[in-house]
C-alpha positions as CSV (number, residue, x, y, z in Angstrom):
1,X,-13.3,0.3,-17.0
2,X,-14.5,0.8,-13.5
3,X,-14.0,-2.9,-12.1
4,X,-10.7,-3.6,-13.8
5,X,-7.5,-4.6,-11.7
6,X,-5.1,-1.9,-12.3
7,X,-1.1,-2.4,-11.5
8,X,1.2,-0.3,-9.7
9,X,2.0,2.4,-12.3
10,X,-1.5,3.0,-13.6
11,X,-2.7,3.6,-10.1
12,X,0.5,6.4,-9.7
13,X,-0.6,8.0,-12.8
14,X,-4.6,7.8,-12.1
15,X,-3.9,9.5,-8.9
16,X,-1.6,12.2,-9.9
17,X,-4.2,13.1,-12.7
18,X,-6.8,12.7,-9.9
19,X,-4.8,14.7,-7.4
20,X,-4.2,17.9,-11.0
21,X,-7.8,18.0,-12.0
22,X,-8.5,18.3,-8.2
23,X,-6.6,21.4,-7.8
24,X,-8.0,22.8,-11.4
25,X,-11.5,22.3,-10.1
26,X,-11.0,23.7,-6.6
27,X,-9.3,26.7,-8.5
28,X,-12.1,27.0,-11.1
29,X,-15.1,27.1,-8.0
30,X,-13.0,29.9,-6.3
31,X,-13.3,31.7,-10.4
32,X,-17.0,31.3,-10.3
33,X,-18.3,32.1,-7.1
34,X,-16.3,34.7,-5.2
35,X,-12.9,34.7,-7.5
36,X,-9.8,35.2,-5.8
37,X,-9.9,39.3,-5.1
38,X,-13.1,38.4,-3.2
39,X,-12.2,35.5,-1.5
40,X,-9.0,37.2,-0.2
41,X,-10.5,40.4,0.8
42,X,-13.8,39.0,2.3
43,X,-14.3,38.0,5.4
44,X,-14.4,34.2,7.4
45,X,-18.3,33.5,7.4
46,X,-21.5,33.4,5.9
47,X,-20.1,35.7,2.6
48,X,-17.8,31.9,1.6
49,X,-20.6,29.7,2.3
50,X,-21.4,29.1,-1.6
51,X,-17.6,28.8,-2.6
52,X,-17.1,26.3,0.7
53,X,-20.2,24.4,-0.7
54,X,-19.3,24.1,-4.4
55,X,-15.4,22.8,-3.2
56,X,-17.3,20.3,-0.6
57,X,-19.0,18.4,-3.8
58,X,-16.4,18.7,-6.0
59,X,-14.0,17.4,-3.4
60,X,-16.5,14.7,-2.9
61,X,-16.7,13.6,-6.2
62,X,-12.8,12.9,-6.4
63,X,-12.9,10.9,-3.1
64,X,-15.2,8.7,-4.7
65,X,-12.8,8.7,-7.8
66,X,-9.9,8.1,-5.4
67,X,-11.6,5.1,-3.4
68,X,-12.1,4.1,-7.0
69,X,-9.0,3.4,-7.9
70,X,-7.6,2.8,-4.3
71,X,-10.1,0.1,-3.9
72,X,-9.0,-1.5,-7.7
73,X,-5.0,-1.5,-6.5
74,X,-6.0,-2.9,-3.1
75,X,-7.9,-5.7,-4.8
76,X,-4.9,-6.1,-7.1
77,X,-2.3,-6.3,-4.7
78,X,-4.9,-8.8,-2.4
79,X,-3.8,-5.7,-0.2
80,X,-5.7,-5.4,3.8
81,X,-9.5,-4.1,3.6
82,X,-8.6,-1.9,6.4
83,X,-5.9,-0.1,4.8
84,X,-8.3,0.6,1.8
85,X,-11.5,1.5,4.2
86,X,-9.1,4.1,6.2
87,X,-8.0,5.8,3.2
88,X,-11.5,6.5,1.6
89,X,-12.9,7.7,5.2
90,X,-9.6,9.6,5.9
91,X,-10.0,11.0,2.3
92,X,-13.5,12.3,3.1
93,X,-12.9,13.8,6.5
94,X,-10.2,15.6,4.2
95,X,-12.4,17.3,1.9
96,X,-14.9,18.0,4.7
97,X,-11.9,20.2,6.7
98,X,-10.9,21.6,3.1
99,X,-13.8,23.3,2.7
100,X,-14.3,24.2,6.4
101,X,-11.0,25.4,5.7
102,X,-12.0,27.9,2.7
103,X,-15.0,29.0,5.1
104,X,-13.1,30.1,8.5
105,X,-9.1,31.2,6.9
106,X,-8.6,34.7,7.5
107,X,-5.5,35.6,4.8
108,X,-4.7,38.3,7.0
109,X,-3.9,35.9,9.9
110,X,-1.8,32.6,8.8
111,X,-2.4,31.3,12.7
112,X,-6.2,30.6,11.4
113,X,-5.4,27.7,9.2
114,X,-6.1,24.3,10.9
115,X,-2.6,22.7,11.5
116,X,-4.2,19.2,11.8
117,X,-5.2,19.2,8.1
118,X,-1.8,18.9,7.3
119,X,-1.3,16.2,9.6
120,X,-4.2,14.6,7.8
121,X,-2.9,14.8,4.8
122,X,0.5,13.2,6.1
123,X,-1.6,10.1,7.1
124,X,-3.2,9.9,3.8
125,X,-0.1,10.2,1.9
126,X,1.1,7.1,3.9
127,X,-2.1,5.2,3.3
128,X,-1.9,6.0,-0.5
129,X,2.2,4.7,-0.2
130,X,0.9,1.5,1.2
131,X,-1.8,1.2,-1.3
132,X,0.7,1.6,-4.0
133,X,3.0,-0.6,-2.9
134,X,1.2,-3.5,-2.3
135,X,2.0,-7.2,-3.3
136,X,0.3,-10.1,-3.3
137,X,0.3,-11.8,-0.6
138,X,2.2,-15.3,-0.1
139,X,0.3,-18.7,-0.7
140,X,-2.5,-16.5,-2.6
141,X,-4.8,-18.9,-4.6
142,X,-3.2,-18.7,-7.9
143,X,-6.8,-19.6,-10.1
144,X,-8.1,-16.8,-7.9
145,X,-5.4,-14.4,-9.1
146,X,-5.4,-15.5,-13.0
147,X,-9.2,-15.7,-13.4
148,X,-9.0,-12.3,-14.8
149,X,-7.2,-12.9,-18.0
150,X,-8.7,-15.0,-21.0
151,X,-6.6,-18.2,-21.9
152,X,-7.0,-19.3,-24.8
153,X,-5.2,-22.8,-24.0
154,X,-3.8,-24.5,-21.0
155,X,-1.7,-23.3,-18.0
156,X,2.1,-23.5,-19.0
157,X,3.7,-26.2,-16.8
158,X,5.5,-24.7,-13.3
159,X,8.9,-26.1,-12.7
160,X,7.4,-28.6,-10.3
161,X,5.6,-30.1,-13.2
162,X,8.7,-30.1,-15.5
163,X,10.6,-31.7,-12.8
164,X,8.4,-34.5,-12.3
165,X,8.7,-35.3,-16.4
166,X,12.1,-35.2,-16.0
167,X,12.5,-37.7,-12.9
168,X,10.0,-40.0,-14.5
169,X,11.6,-40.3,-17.8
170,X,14.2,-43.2,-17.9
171,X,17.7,-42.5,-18.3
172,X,19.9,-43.6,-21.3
173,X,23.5,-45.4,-21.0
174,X,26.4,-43.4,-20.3
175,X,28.2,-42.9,-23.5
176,X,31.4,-44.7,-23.5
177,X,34.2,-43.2,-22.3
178,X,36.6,-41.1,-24.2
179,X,39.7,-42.4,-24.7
180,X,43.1,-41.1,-22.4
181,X,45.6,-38.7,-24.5
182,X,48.6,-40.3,-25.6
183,X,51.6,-39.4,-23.4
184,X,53.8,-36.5,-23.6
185,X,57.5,-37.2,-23.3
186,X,59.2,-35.5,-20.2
187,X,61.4,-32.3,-20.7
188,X,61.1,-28.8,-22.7
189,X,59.5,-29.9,-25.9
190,X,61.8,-29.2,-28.8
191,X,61.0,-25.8,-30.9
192,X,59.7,-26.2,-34.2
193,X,61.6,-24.4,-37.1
194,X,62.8,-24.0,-40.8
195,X,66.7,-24.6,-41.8
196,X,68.9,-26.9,-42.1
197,X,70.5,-29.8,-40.3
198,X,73.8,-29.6,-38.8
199,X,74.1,-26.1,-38.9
């Protein structure tokens, strides 16, 4: 479940689900520890050091989640290692500033968020774009890239194959030719019609 190759759409949907249960996590470690009356009246410091810790692990355990999936799309798409490696680092320095982030914010001052977590999370939405849209690679072994699925029989035949047969295979006589149309006289051809002659 863990190892499979997963395609484009699965890996949109694992990481939206990812990126939901994330939030509903984060939300329900702010409900346990402080809740949110505390942790918007309390003070930067020590008093937010157990909600900071519970968000760090939790936000831990989705990067490993994440670089799960990331890493299963990367090696479906025979996408760069360094693309996927940059992602799960970026994706941890993320979750470390995240909970920094709960420990230092002052609500009362807006200036005290850090403004390079958001351009953090610009670069990883990038990284996860690239990730996504990935394709194979030209002149990728082809075995390499169908040694996943189970045939029960051969290989169908590629076109090069079914040109070959086709060259090799002699050709018959050309049927005979049809024969020319007869004629047709010159002029306006006459009308066809009932009555009579001479009329």
């Amino acid at each position: 479940m863990f190892t499979s190759n997963i395609g484009r759409l699965r890996f949109f949907f694992y990481s939206f689900g990812l990126f939901m249960a994330e939030a509903v996590a984060i939300v329900l470690c702010i409900a346990v520890t402080i809740g949110f009356a505390g942790l918007i009246n309390s003070m930067p410091g020590p008093s937010r050091q157990g909600l900071a810790g519970a968000a760090l692990i939790v936000s831990l355990i989705f990067v490993a989640l994440r670089g799960n999936i990331a890493w299963r799309r990367s090696r479906d798409a025979n996408g760069a290692k360094w693309i996927l490696w940059t992602y799960i680092v970026f994706s941890a320095i993320y979750a470390l500033l995240q909970a920094g982030t709960l420990l230092v914010i002052d609500f009362g001052n807006p200036e005290s968020a850090p403004s390079g977590l958001n351009l953090l999370g610009l670069s990883l939405l990038g990284l996860w774009a690239t990730i996504l849209w990935a394709r194979p690679v030209a002149g990728s072994d082809i075995d390499e890239l169908t040694s996943v699925f189970d045939f029960d029989g051969s290989v169908p035949p590629t076109i090069a194959d079914r040109t070959a047969t086709v060259a090799s295979t002699p050709r018959s006589a050309a049927p005979a030719a049809r024969p020319s149309p007869a004629p047709q006289p010159f002029g306006r051809p006459r009308p066809a019609g009932f009555g009579k002659r001479g009329l």
